[in-house]
C-alpha positions as CSV (number, residue, x, y, z in Angstrom):
1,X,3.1,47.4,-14.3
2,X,5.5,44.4,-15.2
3,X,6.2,44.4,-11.2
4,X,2.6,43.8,-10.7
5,X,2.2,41.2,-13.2
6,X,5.3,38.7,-11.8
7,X,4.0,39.2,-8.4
8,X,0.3,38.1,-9.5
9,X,2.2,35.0,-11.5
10,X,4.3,34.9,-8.4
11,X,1.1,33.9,-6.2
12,X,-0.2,31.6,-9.0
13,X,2.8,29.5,-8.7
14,X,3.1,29.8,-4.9
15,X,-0.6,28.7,-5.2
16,X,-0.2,26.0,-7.6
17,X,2.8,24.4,-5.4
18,X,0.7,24.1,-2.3
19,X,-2.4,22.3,-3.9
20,X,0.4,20.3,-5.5
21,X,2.1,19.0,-2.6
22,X,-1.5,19.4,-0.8
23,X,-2.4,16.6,-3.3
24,X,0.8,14.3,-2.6
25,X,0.3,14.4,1.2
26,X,-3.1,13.3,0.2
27,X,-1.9,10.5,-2.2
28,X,0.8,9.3,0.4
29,X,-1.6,9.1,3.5
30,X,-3.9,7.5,1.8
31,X,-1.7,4.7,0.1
32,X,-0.4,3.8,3.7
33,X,-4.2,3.8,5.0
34,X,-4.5,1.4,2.0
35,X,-1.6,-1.0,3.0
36,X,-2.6,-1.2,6.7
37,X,-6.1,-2.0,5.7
38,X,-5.4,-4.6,3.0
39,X,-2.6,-6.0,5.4
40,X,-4.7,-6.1,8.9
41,X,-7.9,-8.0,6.3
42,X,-5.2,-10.2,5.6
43,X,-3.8,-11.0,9.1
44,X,-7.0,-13.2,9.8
45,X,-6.9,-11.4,12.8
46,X,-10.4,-10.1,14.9
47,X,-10.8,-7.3,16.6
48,X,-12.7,-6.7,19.9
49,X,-15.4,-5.0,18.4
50,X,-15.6,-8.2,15.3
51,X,-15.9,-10.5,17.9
52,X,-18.6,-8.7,19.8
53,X,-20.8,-8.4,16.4
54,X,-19.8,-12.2,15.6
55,X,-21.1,-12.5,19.2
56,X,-24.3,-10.7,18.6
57,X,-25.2,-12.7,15.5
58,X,-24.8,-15.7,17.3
59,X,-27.1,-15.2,20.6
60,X,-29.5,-14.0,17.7
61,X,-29.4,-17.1,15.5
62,X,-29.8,-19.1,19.2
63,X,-32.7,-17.2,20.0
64,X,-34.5,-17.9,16.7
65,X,-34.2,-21.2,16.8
66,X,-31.4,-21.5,13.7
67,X,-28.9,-23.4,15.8
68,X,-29.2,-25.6,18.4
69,X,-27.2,-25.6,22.2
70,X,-24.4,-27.3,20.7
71,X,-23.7,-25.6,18.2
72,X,-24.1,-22.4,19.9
73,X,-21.5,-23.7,23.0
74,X,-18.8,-24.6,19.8
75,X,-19.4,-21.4,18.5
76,X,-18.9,-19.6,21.6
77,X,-16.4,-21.5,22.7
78,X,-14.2,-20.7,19.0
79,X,-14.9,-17.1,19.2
80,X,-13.8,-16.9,22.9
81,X,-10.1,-18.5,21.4
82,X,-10.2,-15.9,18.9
């Protein structure tokens, strides 16, 4: 009966030390998804896909009228140096 019982605890704890370190993997991956996040915001940086949106919003703002050709071709031209 006793043998039973440790090997039932025994499982518990083998248990309870997975979801643990199941938890810490959790905590560590995400902390260094954290830090590359806040550090690539902080770069200034743009991606390709930023610029393409940045892109898009522009040819729309053109197209209803909110900025003239001007200021379209100096916005263009800055993205395109990006």
């Amino acid at each position: 009966m006793m043998d039973a019982m440790m090997w039932g605890m025994g499982l518990w704890g083998l248990l309870l030390i997975i979801v643990l370190l199941a938890v810490l993997v959790f905590v560590v991956l995400g902390s260094v998804w954290l830090l590359r996040h806040l550090r690539q915001s902080d770069s200034g940086t743009l991606d390709q896909g930023s610029i393409d949106s940045a892109r898009e919003v522009l040819r729309r703002r053109y197209a209803g009228g909110e900025i003239d050709d001007e200021e379209y071709e100096r916005r263009l031209t800055a993205l395109t140096w990006q």
